[in-house]
N, C-alpha and C positions, 0 to 999 in steps of 0.2 A: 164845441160848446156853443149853446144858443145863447142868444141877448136876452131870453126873456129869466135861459138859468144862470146869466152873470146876474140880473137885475135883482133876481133874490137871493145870491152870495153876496150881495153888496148890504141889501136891506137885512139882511141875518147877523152880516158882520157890525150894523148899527146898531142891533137891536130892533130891528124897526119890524119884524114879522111876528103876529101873533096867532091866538086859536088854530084855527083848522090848517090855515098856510103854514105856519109854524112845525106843525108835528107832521105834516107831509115833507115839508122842506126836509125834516132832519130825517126821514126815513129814505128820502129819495140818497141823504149825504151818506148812510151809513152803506147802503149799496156799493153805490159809487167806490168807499175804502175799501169794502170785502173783495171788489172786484178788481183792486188794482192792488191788493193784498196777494192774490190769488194769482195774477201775473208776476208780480215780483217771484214769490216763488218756484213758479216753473221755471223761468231767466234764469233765477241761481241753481238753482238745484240742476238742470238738464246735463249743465255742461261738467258742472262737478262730481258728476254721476261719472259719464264719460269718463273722464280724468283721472278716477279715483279705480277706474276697471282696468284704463290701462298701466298703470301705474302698479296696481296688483301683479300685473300679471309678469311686468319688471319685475319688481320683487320676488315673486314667487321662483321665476327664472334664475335670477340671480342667488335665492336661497337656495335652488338645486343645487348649482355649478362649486357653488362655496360649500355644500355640502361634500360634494364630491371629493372638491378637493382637501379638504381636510378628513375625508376618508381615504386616498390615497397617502397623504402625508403622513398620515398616524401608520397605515399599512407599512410603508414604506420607513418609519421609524422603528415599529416594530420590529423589523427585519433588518433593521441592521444592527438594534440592541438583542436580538436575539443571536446575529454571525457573532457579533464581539463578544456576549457570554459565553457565546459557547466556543471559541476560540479560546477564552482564558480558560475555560474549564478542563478543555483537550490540552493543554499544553501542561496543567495542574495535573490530571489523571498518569499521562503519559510520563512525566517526570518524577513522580510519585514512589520512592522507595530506597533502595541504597543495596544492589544496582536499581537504577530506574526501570519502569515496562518497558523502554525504547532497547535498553541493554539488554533485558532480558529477553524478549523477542527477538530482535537481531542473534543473539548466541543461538537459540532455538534453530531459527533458520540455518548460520553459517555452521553450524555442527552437528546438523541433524543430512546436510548434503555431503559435510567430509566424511562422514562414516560409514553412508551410504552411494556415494559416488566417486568413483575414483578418481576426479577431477575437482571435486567438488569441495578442496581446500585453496583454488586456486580465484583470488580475490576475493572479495567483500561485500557486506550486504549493506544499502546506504536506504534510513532511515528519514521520510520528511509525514510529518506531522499535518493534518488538511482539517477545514472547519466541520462542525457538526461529530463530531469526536471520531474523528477518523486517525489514521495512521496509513502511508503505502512506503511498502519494503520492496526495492529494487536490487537487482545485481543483473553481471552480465554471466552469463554462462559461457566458462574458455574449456579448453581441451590445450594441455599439453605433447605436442607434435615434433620431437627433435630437442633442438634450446629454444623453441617458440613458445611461447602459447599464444593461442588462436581464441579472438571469439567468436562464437559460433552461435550466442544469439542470447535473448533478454526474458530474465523472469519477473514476475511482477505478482505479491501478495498483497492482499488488503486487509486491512483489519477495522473492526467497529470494533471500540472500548479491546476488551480480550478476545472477542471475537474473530478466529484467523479465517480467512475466507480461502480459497482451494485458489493452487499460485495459478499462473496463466506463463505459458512457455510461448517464445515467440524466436524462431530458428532464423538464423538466417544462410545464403549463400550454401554450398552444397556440402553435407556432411554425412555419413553412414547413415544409411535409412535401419539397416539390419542393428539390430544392438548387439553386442557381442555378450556371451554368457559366458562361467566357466564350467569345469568336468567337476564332477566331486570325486574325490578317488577311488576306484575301484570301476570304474566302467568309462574311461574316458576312451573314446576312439579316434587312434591316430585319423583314422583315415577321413573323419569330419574336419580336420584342420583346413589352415591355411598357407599350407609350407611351399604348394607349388601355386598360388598366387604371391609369396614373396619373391620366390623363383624367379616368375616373371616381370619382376619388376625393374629397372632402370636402377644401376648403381648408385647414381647419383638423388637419392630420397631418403627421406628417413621415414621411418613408419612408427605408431604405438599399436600396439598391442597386449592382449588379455593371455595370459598365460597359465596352463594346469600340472599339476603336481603329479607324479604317479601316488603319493604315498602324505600324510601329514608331516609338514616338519617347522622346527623350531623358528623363530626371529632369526638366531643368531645364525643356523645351516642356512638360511631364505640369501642372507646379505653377502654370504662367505660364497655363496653358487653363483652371485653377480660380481664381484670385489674386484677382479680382475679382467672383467668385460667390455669391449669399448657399449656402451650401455648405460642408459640411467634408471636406477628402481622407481617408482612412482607412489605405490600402492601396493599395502601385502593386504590381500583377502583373510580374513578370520574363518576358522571352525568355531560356531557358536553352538552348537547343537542340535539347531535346526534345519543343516543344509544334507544333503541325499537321503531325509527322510521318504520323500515322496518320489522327488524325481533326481536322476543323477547330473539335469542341468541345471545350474545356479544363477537365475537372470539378476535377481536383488539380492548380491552379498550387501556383508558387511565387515570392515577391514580400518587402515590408516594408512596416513601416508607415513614413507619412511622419514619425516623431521616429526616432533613432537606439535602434539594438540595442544595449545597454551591458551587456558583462560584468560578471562582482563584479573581476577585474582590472581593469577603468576605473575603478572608484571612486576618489573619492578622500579620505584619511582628513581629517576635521574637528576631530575632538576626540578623547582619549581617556581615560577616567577608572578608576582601580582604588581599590574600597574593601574595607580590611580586616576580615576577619570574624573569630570565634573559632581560635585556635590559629594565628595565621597567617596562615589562610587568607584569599582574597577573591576579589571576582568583577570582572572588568574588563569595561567598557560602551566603546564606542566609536561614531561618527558617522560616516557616508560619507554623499558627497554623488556625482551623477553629474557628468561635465563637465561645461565651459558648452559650450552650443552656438545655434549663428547660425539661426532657421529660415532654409532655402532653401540650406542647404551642402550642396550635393549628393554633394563628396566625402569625408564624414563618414558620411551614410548609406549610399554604398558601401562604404568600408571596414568599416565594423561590420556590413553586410549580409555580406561575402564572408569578413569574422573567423568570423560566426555559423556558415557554410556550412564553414569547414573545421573548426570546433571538431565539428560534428555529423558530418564525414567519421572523427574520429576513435570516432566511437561509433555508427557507422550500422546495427548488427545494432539496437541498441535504437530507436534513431529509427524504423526504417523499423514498429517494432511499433505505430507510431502514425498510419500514414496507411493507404490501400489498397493502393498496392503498394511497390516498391521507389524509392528516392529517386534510386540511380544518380549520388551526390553529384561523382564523381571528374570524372564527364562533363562534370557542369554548369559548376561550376567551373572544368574546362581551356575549356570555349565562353567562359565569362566572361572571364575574362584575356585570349584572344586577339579577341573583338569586341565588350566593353566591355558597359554594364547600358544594356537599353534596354525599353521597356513596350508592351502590346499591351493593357492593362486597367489597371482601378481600383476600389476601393470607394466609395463614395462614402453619405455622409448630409445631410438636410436638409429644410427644405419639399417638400413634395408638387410644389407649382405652380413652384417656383425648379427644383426638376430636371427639369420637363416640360418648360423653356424649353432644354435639351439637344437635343430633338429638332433644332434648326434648328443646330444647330451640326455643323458639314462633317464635323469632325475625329470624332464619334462615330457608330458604326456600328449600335451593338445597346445596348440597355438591358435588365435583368433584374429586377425588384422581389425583394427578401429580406425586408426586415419592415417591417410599417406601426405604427405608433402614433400616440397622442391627440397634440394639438400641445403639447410642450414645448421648444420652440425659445429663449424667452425668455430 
């Protein structure tokens, strides 16, 4: 700043400037503001400009990530109020009746394998319940071999809602590749047996085996030709009216074991006990026992054989998922009632040497070996 423009800031600020110095003076002063007006501004604004970009750009960053993650979170909430509805809902559907679908599915299974397999009364089918309304049905598949049974490997059905899905067999350890079939009567040939591979076998084994009839005969003739055999019966094959239509081998009969078929309606209750837990609440345990029954009532194991057969008429889309073809329950059935249960086969287990003495016996036609084992007969 010059002395000569302090000299008239001085004389301005007396008073002491007039006319022409006067309105120069204030022109030269208003400059002077606009121009240090004009700095001020850029000073502040420059940096706060700066400031305020990167500061955005924070923010913005940090509105993603927060975005995110309360999009994961909601995701991730969603899916677990969606497992836990639908966990209640599957355990609601599933439980749903009197018996419930878990009982009644399970029966489907364990009585659609007794009737069509001759082993296939031998354990139980175990029921666990999974999210997204599923269901899986497990059991082990045995074979009775001597006083064994053996298992010989693991099924596994699935279910969505009533949905039965096709089982999945899974073998284990070495077992007949060959399946064993029976003769239907009237064309069986000795000479496709298996009497001189029993021959050859080692005293010390037992064997099962599928066995054919010359001729049809009743329950009670079936039991009375084994009664006195070192021998155990297993399984009587049925004539249902479908078997030597076509062909005079029978790979899918259909038959029972020699104990009866017992529903969970046959049970009968034993006991029944409820213990109280917190708030009330408690869990009730109860006892079923099956009937008594007479060996050798044959019309006991009819009945519970032809109860079985129409309990499985009512649920035959799923049954039939479980053999090779169609069961055609209605047929069999009407044949049953109108000309009674009569057998053209059997299962049969025991010493090697006690079933080889079958051969001389009239009444059997064909023999088939299914499995051998070490002797545990004792």
């Amino acid at each position: 700043m010059s002395q000569e423009f302090k000299r008239k800031l001085a004389a301005y600020e007396k008073g002491e400037l007039t006319g022409k110095v006067l309105e120069d003076f204030e022109k030269e002063l208003e400059k002077l503001e606009s121009y240090h007006e004009l700095l001020e501004d850029d000073t502040d604004k420059q940096p706060t400009t700066i400031l305020s970009n990167k500061k955005q750009k924070k923010i913005m960053k940090r509105g993603k990530w927060k975005a995110r993650i309360q999009t994961a979170f909601t995701a991730i909430g969603i899916f677990i109020i969606f497992t836990i509805v639908s966990s209640i809902l599957t355990a609601i559907y599933y439980s749903w009746g009197n018996p419930d679908r878990v009982d009644v599915f399970r029966g489907i299974i364990d009585h659609t394998l007794t009737v069509t397999d001759p082993y296939g009364y031998l354990g139980g089918t175990s029921m666990n319940s999974k999210a997204y309304y599923g269901l899986e049905a497990t059991r082990d598949i045995n074979k009775k071999v001597g006083n064994e049974s053996i298992k010989v490997g693991e099924l596994e059905i699935n279910f969505i809602l009533s949905l039965m899905g096709m089982p999945e067999e899974d073998y284990l350890g070495k077992i007949t590749q060959n399946q064993p079939s029976f003769f239907y009567p009237g064309d069986a040939n000795g000479n496709m047996s298996d009497w001189n591979k029993l021959d050859k076998l080692p005293e010390g084994t037992v064997v099962s085996a599928y066995i054919s009839f010359d001729e049809l005969m009743e329950t009670k003739e079936v039991e009375q030709l084994f009664a006195n055999k070192e021998m155990n019966l297993l399984w009587l094959v049925v004539d249902t009216g479908l078997e030597g239509t076509d062909d005079w081998y029978v790979f899918e009969p259909i038959g029972f074991p020699s104990s009866p078929i017992w529903h969970d309606d046959d049970m009968i209750l034993q006991s029944s006990e409820e213990e109280k837990g917190l708030f009330g609440s408690g869990t009730k345990s109860e006892s079923y026992s099956s009937p008594g029954y007479h060996e050798g009532d044959q019309s006991v194991l009819h009945e519970q054989f032809l109860k079985t057969l129409n309990f499985l008429k009512e649920h035959e889309r799923k049954a039939n998922n479980l053999v090779f073809g169609k069961l055609r329950l209605s047929e069999r059935i009407d044949y049953l009632e109108k000309n009674g249960i009569q057998h053209y086969g059997v299962v049969i287990t025991g010493p090697t040497k006690e079933i080889l003495k079958l051969q001389d016996e009239p009444r059997v036609s064909a023999l088939e070996v299914d499995e051998v084992e070490f002797w545990n007969w004792d």
